[in-house]
C-alpha positions as CSV (number, residue, x, y, z in Angstrom):
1,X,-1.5,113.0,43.2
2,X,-5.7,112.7,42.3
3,X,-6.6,109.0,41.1
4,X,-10.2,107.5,39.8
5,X,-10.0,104.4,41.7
6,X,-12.4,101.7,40.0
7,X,-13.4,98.3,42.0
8,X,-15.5,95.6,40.3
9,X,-17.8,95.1,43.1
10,X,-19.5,91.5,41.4
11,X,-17.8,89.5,44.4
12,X,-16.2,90.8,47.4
13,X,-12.6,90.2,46.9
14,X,-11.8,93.3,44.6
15,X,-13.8,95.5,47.2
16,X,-11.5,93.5,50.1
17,X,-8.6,94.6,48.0
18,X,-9.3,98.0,47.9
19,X,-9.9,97.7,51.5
20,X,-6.2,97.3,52.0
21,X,-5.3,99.9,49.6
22,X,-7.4,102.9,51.0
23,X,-5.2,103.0,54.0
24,X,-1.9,102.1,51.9
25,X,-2.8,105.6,49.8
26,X,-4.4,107.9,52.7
27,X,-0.6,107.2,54.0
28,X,1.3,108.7,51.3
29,X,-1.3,111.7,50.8
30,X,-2.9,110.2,47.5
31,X,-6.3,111.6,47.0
32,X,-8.5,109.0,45.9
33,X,-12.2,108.9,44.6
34,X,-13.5,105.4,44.2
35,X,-15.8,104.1,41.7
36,X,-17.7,100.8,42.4
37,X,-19.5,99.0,39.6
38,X,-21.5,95.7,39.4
39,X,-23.5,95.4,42.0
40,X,-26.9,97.0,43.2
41,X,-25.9,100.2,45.9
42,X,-28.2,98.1,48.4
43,X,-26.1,95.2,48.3
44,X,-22.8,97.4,49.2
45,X,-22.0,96.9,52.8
46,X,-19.4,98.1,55.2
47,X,-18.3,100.8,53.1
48,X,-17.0,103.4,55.1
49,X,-12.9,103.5,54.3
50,X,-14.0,104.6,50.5
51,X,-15.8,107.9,51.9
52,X,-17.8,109.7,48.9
53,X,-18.2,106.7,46.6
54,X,-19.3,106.7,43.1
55,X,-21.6,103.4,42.5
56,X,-22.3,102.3,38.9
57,X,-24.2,99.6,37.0
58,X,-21.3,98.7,35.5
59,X,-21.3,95.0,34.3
60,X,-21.5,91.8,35.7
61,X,-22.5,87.6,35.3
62,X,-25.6,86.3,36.3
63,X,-25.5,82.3,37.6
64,X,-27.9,79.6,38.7
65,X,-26.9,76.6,40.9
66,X,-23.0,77.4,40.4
67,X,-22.7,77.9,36.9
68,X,-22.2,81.0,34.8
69,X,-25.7,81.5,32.8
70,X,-24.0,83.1,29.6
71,X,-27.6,84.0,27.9
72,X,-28.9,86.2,31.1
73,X,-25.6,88.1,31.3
74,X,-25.7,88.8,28.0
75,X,-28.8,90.1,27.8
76,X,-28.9,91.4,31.0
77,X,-25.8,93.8,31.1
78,X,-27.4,97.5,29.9
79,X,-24.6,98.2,27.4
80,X,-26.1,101.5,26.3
81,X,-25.6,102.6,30.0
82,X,-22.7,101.5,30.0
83,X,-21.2,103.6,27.1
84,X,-23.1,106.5,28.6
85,X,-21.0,106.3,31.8
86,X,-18.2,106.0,30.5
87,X,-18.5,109.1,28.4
88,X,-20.1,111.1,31.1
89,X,-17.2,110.3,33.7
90,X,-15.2,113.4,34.3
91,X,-11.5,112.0,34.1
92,X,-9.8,115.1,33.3
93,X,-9.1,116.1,36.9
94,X,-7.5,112.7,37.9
95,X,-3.3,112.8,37.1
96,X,-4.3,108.6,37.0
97,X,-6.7,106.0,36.6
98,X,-6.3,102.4,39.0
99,X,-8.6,99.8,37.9
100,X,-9.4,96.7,39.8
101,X,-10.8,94.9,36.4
102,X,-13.3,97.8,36.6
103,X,-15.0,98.4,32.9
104,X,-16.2,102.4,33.2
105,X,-12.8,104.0,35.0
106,X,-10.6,101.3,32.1
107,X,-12.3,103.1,29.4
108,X,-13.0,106.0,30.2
109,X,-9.3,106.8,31.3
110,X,-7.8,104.8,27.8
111,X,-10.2,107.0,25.8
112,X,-8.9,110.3,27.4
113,X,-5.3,109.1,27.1
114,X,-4.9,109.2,31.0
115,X,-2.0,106.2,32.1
116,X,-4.4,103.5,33.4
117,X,-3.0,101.3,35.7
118,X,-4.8,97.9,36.5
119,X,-4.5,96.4,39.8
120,X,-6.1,92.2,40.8
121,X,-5.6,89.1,40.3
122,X,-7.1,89.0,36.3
123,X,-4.4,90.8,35.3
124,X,-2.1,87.9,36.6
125,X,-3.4,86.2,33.4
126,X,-2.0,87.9,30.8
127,X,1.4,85.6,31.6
128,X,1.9,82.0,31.0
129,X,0.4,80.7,34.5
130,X,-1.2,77.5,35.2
131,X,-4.8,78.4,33.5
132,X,-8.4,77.2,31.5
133,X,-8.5,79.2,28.5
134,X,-11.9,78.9,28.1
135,X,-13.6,80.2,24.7
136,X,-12.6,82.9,22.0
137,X,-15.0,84.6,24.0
138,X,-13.7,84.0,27.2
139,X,-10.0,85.5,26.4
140,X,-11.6,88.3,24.3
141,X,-13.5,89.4,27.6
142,X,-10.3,88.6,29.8
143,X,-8.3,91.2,27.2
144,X,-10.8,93.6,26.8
145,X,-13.2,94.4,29.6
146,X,-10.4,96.2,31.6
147,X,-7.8,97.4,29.5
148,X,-4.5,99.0,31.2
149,X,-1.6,100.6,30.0
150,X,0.3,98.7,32.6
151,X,-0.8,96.3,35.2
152,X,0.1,94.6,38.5
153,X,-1.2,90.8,38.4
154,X,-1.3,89.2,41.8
155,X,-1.3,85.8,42.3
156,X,-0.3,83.0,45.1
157,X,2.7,82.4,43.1
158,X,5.2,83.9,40.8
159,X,5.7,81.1,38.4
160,X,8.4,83.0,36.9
161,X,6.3,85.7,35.7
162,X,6.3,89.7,36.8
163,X,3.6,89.0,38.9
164,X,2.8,90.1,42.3
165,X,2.1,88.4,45.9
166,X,-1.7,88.9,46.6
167,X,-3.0,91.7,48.9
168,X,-5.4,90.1,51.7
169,X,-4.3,91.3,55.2
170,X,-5.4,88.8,58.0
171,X,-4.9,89.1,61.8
172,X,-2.5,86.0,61.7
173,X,-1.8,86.8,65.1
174,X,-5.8,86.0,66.3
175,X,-6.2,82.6,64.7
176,X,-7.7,80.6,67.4
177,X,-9.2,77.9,65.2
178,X,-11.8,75.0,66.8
179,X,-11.4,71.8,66.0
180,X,-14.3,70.3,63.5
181,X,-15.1,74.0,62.7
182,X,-15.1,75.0,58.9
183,X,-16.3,78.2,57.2
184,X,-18.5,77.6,54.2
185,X,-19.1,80.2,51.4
186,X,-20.5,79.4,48.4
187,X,-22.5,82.7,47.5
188,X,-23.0,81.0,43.7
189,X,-24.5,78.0,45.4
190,X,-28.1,77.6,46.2
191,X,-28.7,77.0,49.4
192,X,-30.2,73.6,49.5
193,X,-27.7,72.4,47.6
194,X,-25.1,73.2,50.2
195,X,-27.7,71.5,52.8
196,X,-27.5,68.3,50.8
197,X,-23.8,68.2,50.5
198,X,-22.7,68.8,54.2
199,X,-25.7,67.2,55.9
200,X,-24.3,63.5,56.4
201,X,-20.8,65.3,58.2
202,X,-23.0,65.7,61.8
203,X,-19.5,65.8,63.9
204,X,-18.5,68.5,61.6
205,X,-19.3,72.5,62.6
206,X,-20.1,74.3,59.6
207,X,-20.3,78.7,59.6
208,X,-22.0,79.6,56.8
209,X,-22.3,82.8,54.9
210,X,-24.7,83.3,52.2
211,X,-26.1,86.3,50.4
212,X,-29.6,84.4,50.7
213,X,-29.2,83.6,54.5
214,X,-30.5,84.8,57.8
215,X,-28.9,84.5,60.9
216,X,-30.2,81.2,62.2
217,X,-28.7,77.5,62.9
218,X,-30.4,74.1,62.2
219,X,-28.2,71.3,63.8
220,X,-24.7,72.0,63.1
221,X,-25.1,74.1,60.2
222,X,-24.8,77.7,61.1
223,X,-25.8,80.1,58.6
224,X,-25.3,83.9,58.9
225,X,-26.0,86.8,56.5
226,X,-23.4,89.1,54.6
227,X,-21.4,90.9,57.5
228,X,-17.4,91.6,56.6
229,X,-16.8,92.2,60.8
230,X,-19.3,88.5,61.4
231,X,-17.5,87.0,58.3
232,X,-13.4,87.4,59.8
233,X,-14.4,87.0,63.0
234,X,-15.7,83.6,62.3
235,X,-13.1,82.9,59.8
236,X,-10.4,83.5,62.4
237,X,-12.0,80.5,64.6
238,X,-12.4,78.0,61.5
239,X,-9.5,75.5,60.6
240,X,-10.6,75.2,56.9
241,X,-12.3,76.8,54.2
242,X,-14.9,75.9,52.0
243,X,-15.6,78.2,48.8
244,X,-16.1,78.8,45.5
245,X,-12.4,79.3,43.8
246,X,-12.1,82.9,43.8
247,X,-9.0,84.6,45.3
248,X,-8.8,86.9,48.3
249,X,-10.9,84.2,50.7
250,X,-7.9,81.3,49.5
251,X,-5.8,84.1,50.3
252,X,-6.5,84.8,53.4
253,X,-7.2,81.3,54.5
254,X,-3.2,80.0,52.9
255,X,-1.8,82.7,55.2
256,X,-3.8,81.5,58.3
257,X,-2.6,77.9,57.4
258,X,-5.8,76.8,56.9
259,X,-6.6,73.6,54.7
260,X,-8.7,74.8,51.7
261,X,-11.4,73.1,48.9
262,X,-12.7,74.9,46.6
263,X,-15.9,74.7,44.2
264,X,-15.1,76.6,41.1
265,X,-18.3,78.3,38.9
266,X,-18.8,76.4,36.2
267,X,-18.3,78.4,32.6
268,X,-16.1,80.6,34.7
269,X,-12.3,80.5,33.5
270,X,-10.5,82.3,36.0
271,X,-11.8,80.5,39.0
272,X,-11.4,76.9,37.1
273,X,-7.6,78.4,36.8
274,X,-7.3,79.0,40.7
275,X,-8.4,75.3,41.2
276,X,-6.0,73.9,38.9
277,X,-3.1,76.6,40.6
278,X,-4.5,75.7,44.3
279,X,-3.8,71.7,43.5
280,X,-0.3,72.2,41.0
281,X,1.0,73.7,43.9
282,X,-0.7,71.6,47.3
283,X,-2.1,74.8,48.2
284,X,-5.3,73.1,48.5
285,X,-8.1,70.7,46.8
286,X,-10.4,71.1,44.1
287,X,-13.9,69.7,43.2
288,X,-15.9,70.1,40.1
289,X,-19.1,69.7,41.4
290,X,-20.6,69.7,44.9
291,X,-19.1,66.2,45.8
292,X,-19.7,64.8,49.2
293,X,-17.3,62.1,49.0
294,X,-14.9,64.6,48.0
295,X,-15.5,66.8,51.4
296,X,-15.3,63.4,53.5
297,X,-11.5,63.0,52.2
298,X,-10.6,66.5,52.4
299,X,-12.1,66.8,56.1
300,X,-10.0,63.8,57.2
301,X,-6.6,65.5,55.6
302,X,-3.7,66.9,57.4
303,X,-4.0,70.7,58.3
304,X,-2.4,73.3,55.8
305,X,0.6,75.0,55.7
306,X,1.4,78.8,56.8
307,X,2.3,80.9,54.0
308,X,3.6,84.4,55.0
309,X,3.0,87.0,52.2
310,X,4.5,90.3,52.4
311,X,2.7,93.9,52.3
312,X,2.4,94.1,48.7
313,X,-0.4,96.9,49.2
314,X,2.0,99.2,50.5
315,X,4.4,98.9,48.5
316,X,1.8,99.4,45.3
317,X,0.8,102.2,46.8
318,X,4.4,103.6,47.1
319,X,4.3,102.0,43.5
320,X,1.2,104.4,42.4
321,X,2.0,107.3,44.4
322,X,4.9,108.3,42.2
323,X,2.8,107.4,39.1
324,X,3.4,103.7,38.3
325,X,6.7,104.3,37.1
326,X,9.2,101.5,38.1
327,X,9.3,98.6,36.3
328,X,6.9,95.9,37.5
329,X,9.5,92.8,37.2
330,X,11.7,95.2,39.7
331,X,9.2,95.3,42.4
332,X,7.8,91.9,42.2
333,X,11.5,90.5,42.6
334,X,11.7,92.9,45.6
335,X,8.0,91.2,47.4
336,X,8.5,88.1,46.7
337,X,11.9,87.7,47.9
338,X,10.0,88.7,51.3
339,X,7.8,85.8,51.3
340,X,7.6,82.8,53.1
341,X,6.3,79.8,51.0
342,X,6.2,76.2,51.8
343,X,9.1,74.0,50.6
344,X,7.5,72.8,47.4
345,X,9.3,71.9,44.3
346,X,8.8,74.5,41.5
347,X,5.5,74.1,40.1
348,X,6.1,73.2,35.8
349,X,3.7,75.4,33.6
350,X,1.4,73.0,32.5
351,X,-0.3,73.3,28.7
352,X,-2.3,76.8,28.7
353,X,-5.3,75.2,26.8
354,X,-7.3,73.3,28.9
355,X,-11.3,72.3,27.9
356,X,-12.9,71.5,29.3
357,X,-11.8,71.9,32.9
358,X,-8.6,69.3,34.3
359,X,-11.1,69.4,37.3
360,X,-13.7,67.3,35.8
């Protein structure tokens, strides 16, 4: 088995999720050549498990001050490069094509009629989940910018759908978290607006990681540069989570049993949908905008609770490895039998057209 493995590399959850994967397929003898897409080459970091990678423009969003800046990304995003890699990507020697919402190795494997498998959390949202629409524009993108034949959606929660448990491997067994410590990531956020918001909270220790930041502390905010190895050790020492509302870092930090708030991007659909998930099932907390009265409450609120996910990377590998044949509803049924989830009452679905977000 030979697979074209394609990451969106815009945040650094897809490229965490891979992470997991390269080992999961190395296993099983799956030769694997991974394409990354969306980010500058510079900007990649700690890239080792993928060996000979293939980096690509790709496409991405641009954003100021936490919101989405539609105009820039449209005019932005090099479309005719785009269409050229796609047609120049050599696809005929994979026997598949994986997809973490990646646009060139989705296309270019549904225009050669190679099985295209897609693998994240977007994909999660093509089932009746608690979730923003958003525009026509919005849903068109969600439908169209990584097309699969058939895909495995991952999410915190089944919600009755064929969905799958996420994959986001922590070292439960290192969590040694400090009291009054909390690890901040906003990468969307500018910097002084995250000064502003956690400034008056002087008994509070704050870790910081910031595409913008050097290492360096001022008073009790401590801000570090991108490092994955800096980033979970320190995350392993905090007892809560500050972030924007994407999904492997709430992952991670539900399985620690960390408390979690979450800032999602404005204009940005999927993470206005983890916020609204996060809080429908007391997961965690949700603020529209950067709201220090909102961070007052949710420092002075109860720890969270452990949830205990199972290896769903290993078994979509075994999943992949024989060609994505078994039915998805099969193996989800199988992983999430294995987990452990806090005794909640079942979440109800709640109206799937929200604007603008329930958050504000």
């Amino acid at each position: 088995m030979k697979i074209l493995f394609g990451v969106q590399a815009t945040g650094n959850g897809h490229i965490t999720r891979a992470r997991a994967m390269a080992p999961a397929l190395e296993k099983l003898g799956v030769e694997v050549q991974y394409l990354f897409s969306g980010r500058k080459p510079s900007e990649l970091f700690d890239m080792e498990p993928f060996g000979d990678y293939i980096s690509k423009e790709g496409l991405t969003f641009f954003s100021r001050k936490g919101r989405v800046q539609l105009g820039d990304t449209l005019l932005r995003n090099n479309m005719y490069r785009l269409t050229q890699d796609v047609k120049e990507l050599d696809i005929e020697q994979f026997d598949l094509v994986v997809t973490d919402f990646e646009p060139i190795t989705a296309w270019a494997g549904k225009l050669a009629y190679k099985k295209v498998v897609g693998l994240g959390h977007q994909y999660a949202f093509y089932h009746p989940i608690p979730q923003v629409r958003g525009t026509i524009v919005d849903q068109f993108i969600l439908q169209n910018f990584a097309p699969a034949d058939v895909s495995a959606g991952l999410h915190w929660y089944h919600f009755d759908c064929p969905i799958m448990p996420p994959i986001a491997p922590v070292e439960t067994e290192a969590y040694r978290p400090v009291p009054g410590r909390i690890m901040v990531y906003l990468p969307f956020e500018s910097r002084a607006d995250i000064t502003k918001l956690l400034r008056r909270f002087k008994d509070t220790e704050f870790v910081l990681y910031h595409p913008k930041a050097a290492d360096y502390q001022k008073k009790n905010l401590r801000w570090n540069k991108p490092s994955r190895t800096g980033f979970q050790r320190d995350l392993l020492t905090c007892e809560g989570v500050i972030c924007n509302a994407g999904f492997e870092l709430a992952s991670e930090a539900l399985q620690l049993g960390m408390k979690v708030l979450v800032k999602p991007m404005d204009g940005q659909p999927e993470q206005q949908s983890n916020a609204l998930a996060l809080e429908q099932l007391g997961y965690g907390r949700g603020m529209s905008r950067l709201d220090p009265d909102t961070v007052e409450l949710w420092l002075n609120s109860p720890s969270g609770q452990k949830i205990v996910y199972p290896n769903t990377a290993e078994a979509i590998a075994e999943w992949i490895a024989d060609g994505a044949k078994r039915d998805v509803a099969e193996i989800s049924r199988e992983l999430w039998a294995q987990a452990l989830l806090p005794d909640i009452s079942e979440p109800g679905i709640p109206p799937v057209n929200r604007s603008p977000s329930p958050l504000d």
